[in-house]
N, C-alpha and C positions, 0 to 999 in steps of 0.2 A: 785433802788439801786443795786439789784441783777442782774440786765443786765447789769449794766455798769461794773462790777465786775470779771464779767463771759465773758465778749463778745469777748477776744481771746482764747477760747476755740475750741480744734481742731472738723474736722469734723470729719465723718467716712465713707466718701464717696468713697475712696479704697477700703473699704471692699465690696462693691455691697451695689446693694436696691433690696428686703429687706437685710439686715446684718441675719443671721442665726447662733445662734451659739446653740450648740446641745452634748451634752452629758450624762451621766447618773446621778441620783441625786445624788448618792454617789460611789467614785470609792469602789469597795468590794476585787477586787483583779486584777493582771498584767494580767491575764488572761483575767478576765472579761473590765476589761480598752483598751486593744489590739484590743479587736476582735469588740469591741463597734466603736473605732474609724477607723478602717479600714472600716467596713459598711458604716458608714458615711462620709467616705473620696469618696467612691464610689458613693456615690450618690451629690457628690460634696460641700459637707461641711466642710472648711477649718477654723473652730474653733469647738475648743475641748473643752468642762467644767466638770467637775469632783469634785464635793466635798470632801473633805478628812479630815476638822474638822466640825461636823453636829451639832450646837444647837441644842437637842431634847430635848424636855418638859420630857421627865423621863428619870432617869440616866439608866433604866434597859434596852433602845432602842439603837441602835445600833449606836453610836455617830462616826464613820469615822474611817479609815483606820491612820490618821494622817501622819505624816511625810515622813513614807516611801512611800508615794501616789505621791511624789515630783516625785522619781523615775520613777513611772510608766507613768506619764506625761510627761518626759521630755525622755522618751524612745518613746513615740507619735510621738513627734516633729520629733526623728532622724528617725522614719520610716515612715511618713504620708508627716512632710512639717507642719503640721499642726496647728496652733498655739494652744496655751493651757491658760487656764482659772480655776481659784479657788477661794473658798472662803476664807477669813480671817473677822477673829472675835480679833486678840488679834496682837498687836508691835510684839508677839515670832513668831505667822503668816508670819505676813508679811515679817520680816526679812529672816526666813527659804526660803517664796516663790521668794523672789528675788533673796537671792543667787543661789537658784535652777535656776530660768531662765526663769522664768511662766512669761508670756506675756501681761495676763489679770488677774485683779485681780476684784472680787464685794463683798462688803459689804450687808451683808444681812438685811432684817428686825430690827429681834430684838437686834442689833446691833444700827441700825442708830437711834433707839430710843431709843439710851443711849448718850447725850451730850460727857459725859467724855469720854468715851469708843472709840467714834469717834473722838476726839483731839488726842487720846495717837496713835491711830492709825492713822492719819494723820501726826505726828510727825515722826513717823515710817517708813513713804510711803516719807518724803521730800528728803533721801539717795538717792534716783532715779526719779525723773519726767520725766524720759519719760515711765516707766509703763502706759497702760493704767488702767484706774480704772470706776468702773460702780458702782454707785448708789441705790441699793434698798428703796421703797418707806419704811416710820417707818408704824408700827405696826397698829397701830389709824390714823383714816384720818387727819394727820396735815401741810399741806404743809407749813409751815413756818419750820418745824423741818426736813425736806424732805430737804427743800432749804439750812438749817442750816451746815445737814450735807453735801450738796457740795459747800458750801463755807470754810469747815475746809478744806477738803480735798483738795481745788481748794487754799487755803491760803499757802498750804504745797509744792505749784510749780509744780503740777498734772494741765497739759493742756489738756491729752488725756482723757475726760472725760466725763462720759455719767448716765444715768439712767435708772432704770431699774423697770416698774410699773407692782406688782405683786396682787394688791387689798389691800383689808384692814382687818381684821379680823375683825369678827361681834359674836356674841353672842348666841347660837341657833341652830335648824336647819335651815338651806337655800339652796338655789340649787349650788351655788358657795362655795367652800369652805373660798375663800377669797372674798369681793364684789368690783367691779370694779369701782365701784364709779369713771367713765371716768371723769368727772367734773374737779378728782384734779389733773390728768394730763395735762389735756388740758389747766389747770390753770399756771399749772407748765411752758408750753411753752406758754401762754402769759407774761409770767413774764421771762424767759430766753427764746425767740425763739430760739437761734441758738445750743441748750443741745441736742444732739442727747438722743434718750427716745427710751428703747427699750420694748418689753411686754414681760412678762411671763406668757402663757396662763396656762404651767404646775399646778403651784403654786395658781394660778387665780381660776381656776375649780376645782382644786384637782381632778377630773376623765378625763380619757383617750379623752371621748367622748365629753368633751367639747372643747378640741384643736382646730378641726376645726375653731367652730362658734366665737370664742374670738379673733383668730387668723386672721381671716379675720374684724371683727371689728375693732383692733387695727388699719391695714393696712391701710382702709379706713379712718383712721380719720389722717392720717398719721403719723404714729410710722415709725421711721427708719428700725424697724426690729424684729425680735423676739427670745426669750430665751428660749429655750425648751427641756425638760428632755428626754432624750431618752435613753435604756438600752436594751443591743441581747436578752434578756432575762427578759421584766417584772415584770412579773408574780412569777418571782425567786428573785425578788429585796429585796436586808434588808430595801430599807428604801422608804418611799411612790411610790410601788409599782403601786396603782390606777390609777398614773398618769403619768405614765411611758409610753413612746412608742417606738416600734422597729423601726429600721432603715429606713425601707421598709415605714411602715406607715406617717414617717415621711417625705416619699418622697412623698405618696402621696397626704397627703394634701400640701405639695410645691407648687406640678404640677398643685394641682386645686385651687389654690389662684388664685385671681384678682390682677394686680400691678395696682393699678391706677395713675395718674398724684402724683410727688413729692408734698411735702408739708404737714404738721400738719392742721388737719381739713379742708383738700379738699372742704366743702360746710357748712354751717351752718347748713342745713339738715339733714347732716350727723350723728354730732354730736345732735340734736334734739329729731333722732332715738332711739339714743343710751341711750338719758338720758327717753325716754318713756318705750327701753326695760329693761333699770334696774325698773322702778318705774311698772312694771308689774310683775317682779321676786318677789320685793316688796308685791305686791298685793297677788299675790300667796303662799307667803307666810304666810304672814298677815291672809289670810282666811284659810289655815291647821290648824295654831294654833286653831281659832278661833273655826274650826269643833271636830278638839279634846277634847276642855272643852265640846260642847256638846254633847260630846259622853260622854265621863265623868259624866255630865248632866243626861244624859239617863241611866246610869247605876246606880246613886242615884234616880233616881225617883224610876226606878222599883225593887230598895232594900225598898222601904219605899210608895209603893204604891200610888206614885201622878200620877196625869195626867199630859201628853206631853205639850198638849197646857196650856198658861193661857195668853188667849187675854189681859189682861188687861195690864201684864209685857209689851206684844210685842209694845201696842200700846203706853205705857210710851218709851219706847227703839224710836220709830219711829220718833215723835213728837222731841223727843231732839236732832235725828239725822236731822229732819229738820231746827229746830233753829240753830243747830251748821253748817247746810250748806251753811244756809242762809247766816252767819255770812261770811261762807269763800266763797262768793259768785256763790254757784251751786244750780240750779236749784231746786226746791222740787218737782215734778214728778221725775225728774231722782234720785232723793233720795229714793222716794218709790223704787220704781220699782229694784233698787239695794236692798236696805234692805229688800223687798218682798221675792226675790231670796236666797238670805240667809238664810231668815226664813224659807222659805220652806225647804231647804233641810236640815237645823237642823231641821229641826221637822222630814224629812224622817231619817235621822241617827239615831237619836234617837227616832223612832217606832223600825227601824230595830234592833235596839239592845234589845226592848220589846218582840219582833217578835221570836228573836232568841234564848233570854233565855226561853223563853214559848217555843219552841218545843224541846229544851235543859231538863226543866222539864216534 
C-alpha cells in the first residue's frame, strides 16, 4: 500500500552520491553559523543544517537560538550558494521557516512519534510543496509509525521527500547512543524502494569517534547519503558537543569513505554483517551488565564473609543454560564452554575485589 502511495516521490540524485549535508547541532550565534558554513562550503559542502528550535529533555539545557537563526541562515545562502536546512517541531515552525526561505526542512524524532503533532505539521508544510522535507526515524523501533509519518507529510503534497535513520533509543548503557537497528531501515526501503534514506551517524553514536564506522556502514548498505553534525568549534558547542565534528574532520572521513555500486543493500552479505555487528554490541553489552552484578556479588560476599565459589549455584546455572539452548537449538559444548568463560572471570572479579579490600585493610 505504502509504495503505491509513495512511488512519485522525487529523487535526490542532483544533489550527488553520497548527498552530505553538514552543519552544527544548534546554530549558538551569526558568528558561529558563518564561519561554520564557510569551512564547509570549502571543502565542498553545499547544504547547510542548523537547528534553532532544540527539543531538550530539561528545560534548564539550552533549547536554540529560535527565530532569529532564520536570519543567520538565510545570510548563508547570500554568502555561500548554499542551501540551508532546519528543524521544525511546531505549524509556528514551519510557517516562520518558509517564509524565511529555508530550503530543507526535517522533522525530528520525538516529533514523529507524536501522530498529532505530525498532521498539524503536515497541514502546515501543504502552503508549499515544493519544500523539500526529510523524515527522522520515531523514537522506538516502529516502522509502521516511521511510514505513518511520511505518508501525513507526503498526503500534504510534499514530493521532495526523504528520510532520515538516526537509531533508536534504548534503555541503559550501550556503546551507541541511539542503536541502529539497520533491520528497520532496510525494511523501510523494501517497503518504499524508491524514498531516498539518508543516516545520521552524529545522533546514531552520540561520540565523534563513531562517525567514521556508521558512516561507511550506512554507505554500504546503500543510504543515499549522510546527515552530519559538525561545528568550527566542538568542544565549545552548548548542545551535544561529543558528537560534533570540525570541518576539517569531516573532510576527512569523506575522502576515506568507500562509494560503492548505487543501490540500497548492495549484497545480502552486507546487510548480514551488519545485523551480526549489532548482535555483538548486544553481546557486549549484555555481559558489562552482567560483570557488574558480580562485582556487586563480590562486595556482598566479602561484607558478610561467604565464599566466592558455590559449585553447586554454578552447576544449577549451567544445566538450565543447556536445556534452554537446547530448546533454541545450539549446541551444549558450545554452551559450556561460553558459560565456563564467564564464570571464570566472575569468579576473577570478584576474588579481585576480596583481594583489594584485604590489602585496603
Amino acid at each position: 500500500m505504502s509504495s503505491k502511495l509513495l512511488q512519485d516521490i522525487e529523487t535526490f540524485e542532483d544533489y550527488g552520491h553520497p548527498l552530505i549535508i553538514a552543519g552544527p547541532c544548534s546554530a549558538e550565534s551569526k558568528e558561529q553559523v558563518l564561519t561554520t558554513a564557510h569551512e564547509l562550503n570549502k571543502i565542498g559542502i553545499n547544504i547547510f543544517r542548523a537547528g534553532l528550535w532544540k527539543p531538550r529533555t530539561l528545560p534548564s539545557s539550552f533549547e536554540g537560538v529560535g527565530q532569529q537563526g532564520l536570519e543567520w541562515l538565510i545570510e548563508v545562502k547570500h554568502q555561500t550558494g548554499m542551501r540551508v536546512a532546519t528543524e521544525v517541531a511546531t505549524p509556528l515552525h514551519v510557517e516562520a521557516s518558509l517564509k524565511a526561505g529555508i530550503d530543507i526542512l526535517w522533522i525530528g524524532a520525538r516529533t514523529v512519534t507524536n501522530p498529532f503533532a505530525m498532521q498539524e505539521i503536515a497541514d502546515a508544510l501543504s502552503v508549499n510543496p515544493d519544500v523539500i522535507v526529510l523524515v527522522k526515524n520515531p523514537i522506538n523501533p516502529d516502522i509502521d509509525l516511521w511510514i505513518g509519518a511520511l505518508l501525513r507529510v507526503y498526503n500534504a503534497g510534499i514530493r521532495k521527500l526523504g528520510a532520515i535513520h538516526r537509531g533508536f533509543s534504548t534503555y541503559g548503557n550501550h556503546i551507541f547512543r541511539n542503536s541502529p537497528q539497520w533491520n528497520i531501515p532496510i525494511e523501510l526501503h523494501r517497503r518504499i524502494p524508491h524514498l531516498p534514506i539518508l543516516c545520521d551517524p552524529s545522533h546514531m553514536g552520540g561520540k565523534r569517534e563513531y562517525i567514521p564506522t556508521l558512516s561507511q556502514s550506512a554507505l554500504d548498505m546503500g543510504f543515499n547519503g549522510l546527515f552530519i553534525e559538525s561545528h568550527c568549534n566542538p568542544d565549545k558547542a552548548l548542545s551535544d558537543k561529543e558528537q560534533q565534528i570540525t570541518p576539517n574532520q569531516l573532510n576527512t572521513i569523506i575522502n576515506s569513505l568507500v562509494i560503492r555500486e548505487k543501490g540500497f543493500a548492495t549484497t545480502e552479505l552486507n546487510l548480514l554483517r551488519e545485523l551480526i555487528d549489532q548482535c555483538d554490541n548486544e553481546l557486549l553489552e549484555v555481559l558489562a551488565r552482567r560483570m557488574h552484578i558480580s562485582r556487586q556479588i563480590g562486595t556482598l560476599k566479602k561484607d558478610h564473609k561467604l565464599q566466592v565459589v558455590h559449585t553447586d549455584r554454578y552447576n544449577s546455572i549451567l544445566n538450565k543454560m543447556i536445556e534452554q539452548g537446547d530448546k533454541l537449538q545450539m549446541n551444549p559444548e558450545f554452551i559450556k564452554k561460553v558459560m565456563s568463560a564467564i564464570h571464570e572471570e566472575s569468579v576473577r572479579q570478584q576474588i579481585q575485589i576480596l583481594n583489594k579490600n584485604d590489602k585496603n585493610n
